[in-house]
C-alpha positions as CSV (number, residue, x, y, z in Angstrom):
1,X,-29.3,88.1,66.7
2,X,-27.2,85.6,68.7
3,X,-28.9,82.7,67.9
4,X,-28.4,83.7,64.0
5,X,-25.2,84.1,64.8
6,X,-24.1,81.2,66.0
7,X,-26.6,79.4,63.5
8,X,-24.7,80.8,60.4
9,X,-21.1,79.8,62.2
10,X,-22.3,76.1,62.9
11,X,-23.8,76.0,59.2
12,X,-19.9,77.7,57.9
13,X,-18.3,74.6,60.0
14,X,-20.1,72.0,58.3
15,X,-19.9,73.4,55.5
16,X,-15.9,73.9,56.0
17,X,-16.1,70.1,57.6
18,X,-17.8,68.6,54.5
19,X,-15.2,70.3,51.9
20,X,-12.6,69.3,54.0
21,X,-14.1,65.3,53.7
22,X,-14.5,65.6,50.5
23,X,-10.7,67.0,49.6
24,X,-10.0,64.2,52.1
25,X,-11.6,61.8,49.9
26,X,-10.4,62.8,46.8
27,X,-7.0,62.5,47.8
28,X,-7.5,59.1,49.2
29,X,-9.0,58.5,45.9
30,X,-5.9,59.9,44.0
31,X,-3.6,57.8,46.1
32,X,-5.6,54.7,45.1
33,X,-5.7,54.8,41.9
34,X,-1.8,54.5,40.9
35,X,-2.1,51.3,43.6
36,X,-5.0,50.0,41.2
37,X,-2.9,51.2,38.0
38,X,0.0,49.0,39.2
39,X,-1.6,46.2,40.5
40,X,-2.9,46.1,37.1
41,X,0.4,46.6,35.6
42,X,1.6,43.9,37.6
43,X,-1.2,41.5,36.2
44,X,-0.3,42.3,32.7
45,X,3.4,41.9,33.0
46,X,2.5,38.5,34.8
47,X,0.2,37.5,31.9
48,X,2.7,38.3,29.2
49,X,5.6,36.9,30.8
50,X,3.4,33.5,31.3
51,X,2.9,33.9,27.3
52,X,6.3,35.1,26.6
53,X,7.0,31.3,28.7
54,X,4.5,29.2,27.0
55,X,5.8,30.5,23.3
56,X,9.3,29.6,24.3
57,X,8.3,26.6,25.5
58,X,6.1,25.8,22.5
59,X,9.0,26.7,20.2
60,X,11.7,24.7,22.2
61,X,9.2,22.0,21.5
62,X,9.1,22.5,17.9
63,X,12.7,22.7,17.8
64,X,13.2,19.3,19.0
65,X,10.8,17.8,17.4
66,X,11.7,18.9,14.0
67,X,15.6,18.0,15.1
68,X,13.9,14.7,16.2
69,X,12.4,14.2,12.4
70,X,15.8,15.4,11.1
71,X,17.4,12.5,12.4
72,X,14.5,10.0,12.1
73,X,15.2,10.8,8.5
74,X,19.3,10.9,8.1
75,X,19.0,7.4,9.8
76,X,16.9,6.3,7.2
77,X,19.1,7.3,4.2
78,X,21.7,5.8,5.8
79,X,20.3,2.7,6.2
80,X,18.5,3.1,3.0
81,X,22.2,4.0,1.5
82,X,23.5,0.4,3.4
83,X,20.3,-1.7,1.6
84,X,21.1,-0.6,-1.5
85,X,25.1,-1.3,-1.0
86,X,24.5,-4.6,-0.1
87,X,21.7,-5.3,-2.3
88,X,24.2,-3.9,-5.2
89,X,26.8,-6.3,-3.3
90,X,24.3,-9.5,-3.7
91,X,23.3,-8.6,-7.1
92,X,27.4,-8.4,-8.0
93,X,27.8,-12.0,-6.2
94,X,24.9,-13.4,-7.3
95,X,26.0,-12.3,-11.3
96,X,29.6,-13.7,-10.7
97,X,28.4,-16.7,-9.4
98,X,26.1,-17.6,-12.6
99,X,28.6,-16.2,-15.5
100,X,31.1,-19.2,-13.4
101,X,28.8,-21.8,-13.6
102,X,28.4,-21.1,-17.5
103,X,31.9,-20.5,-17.7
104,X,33.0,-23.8,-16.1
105,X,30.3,-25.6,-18.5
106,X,32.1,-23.7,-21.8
107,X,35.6,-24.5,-20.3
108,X,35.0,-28.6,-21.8
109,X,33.8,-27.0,-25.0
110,X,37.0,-24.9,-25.1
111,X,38.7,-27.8,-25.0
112,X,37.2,-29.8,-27.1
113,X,37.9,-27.0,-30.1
114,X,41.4,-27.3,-28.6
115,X,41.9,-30.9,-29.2
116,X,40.1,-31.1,-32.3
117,X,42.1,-28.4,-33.8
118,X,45.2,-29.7,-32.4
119,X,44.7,-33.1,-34.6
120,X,44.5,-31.5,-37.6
121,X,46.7,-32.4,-40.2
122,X,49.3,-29.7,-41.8
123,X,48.1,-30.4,-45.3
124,X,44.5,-29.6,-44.5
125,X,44.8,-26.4,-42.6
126,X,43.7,-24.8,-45.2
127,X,40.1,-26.9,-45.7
128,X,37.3,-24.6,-45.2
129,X,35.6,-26.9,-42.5
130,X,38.9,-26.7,-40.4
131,X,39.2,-22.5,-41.1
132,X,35.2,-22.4,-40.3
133,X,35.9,-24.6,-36.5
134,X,39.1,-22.5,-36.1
135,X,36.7,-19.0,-36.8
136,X,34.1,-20.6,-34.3
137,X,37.3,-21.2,-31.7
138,X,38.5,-17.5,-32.2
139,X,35.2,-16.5,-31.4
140,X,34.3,-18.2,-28.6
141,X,37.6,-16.9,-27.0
142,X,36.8,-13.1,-27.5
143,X,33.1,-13.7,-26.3
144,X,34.9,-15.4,-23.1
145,X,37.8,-12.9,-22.7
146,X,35.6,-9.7,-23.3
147,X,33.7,-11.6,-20.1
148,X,36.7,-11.3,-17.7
149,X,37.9,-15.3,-18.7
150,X,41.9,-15.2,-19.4
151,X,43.9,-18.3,-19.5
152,X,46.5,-19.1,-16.5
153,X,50.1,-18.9,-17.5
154,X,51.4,-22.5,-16.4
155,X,54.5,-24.2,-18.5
156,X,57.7,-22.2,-17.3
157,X,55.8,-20.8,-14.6
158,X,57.0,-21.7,-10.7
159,X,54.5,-23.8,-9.2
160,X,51.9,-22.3,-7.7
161,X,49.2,-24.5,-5.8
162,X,46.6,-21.6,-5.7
163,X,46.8,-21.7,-9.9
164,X,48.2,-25.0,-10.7
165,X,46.9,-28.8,-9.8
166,X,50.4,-30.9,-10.0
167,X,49.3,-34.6,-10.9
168,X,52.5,-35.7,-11.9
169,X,56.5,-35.1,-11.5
170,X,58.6,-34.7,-14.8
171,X,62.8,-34.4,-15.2
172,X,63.6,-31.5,-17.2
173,X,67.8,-30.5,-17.2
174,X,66.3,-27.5,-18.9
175,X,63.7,-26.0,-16.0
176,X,64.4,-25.5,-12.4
177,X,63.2,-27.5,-9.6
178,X,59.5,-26.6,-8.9
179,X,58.8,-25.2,-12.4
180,X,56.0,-26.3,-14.3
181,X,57.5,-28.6,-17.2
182,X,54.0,-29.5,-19.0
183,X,50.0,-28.4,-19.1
184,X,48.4,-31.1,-19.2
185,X,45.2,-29.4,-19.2
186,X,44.5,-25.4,-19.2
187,X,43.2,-23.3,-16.3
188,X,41.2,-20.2,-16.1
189,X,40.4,-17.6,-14.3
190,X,37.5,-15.1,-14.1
191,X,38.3,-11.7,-13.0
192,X,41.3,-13.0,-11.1
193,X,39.1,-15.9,-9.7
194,X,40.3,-19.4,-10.3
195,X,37.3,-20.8,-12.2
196,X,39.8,-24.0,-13.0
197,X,43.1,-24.6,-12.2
198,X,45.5,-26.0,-14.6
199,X,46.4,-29.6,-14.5
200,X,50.4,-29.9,-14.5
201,X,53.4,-31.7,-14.1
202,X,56.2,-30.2,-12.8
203,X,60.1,-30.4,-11.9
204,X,61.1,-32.4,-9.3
């Protein structure tokens, strides 16, 4: 009876010894897992923040790439917006330039109507071959003014060596000294341009 005795206490032990290793187990287990939870946690706040980092890095990118294009492009305009300025500039010059050249070739023309005209006797203004050159004058002076080409104002004018060529001295009691007294042959100018400067004699 003894030995059944003691045989059923030393069976209740182990038994009470394995529950207690097994609560002891479990609660190790229990106390784990939050350790595992945050450790994974911790990896998953690591791995967004290293994705948060390589968006923001990927849009700072962007950003000054596209500010990079922005001013690749305004520098172009401008300098697009300079070509065409000084191709406008060249095309201006280059017009002036030609309508002078034909201008200073019409100017003898001009003249020529001028002296013509001018010998005409009073008794045959009136022919219709002198009223046909004087129509063909009047003409040719509109075509030339609506181009820009006005006469220079010379006789009674003070002299003025940027308008007038002086190639002789006159006396005049009439005209102060330095005053154009005679043109001896007419300037022009084109759009305030001296194409020719008018030949002159002035006051001494």
């Amino acid at each position: 009876m003894a030995e059944e005795k003691d045989l059923e206490e030393q069976v209740k032990e182990e038994a009470a010894a394995a529950e207690a290793e097994s609560a002891q187990e479990a609660a190790q287990a229990t106390e784990e897992a939050p350790a595992e939870e945050q450790e994974h946690e911790s990896k998953k706040d690591k791995k967004a923040s290293k994705k948060a980092e390589k968006a923001d890095k990927e849009k700072t990118a962007l950003k000054e790439k596209v500010e990079e294009l922005e001013d690749k492009v305004k520098r172009q305009l401008a300098e697009f917006e300079n070509f065409r300025n000084r191709t406008e500039k060249e095309k201006a010059e280059s017009y002036d330039l030609g309508a002078r050249s034909v201008i200073e070739k019409l100017l003898p023309v001009v003249d020529n109507f001028e002296r013509g005209l001018a010998t005409v006797p009073e008794d045959k203004a009136d022919d219709p071959y002198v009223d046909g050159m004087n129509r063909i004058y009047r003409q040719l002076m509109t075509e030339l003014e609506k181009m820009g080409v006005e006469p220079i104002e010379a006789v009674g004018q003070p002299f003025d060596p940027n308008l007038h060529n002086a190639v002789m001295q006159a006396q005049s009691d009439e005209l102060e000294s330095g005053t154009v007294a005679q043109e001896l042959q007419k300037g022009y100018k084109y759009h305030d341009k001296v194409v020719r400067h008018s030949m002159v004699s002035v006051v001494e």
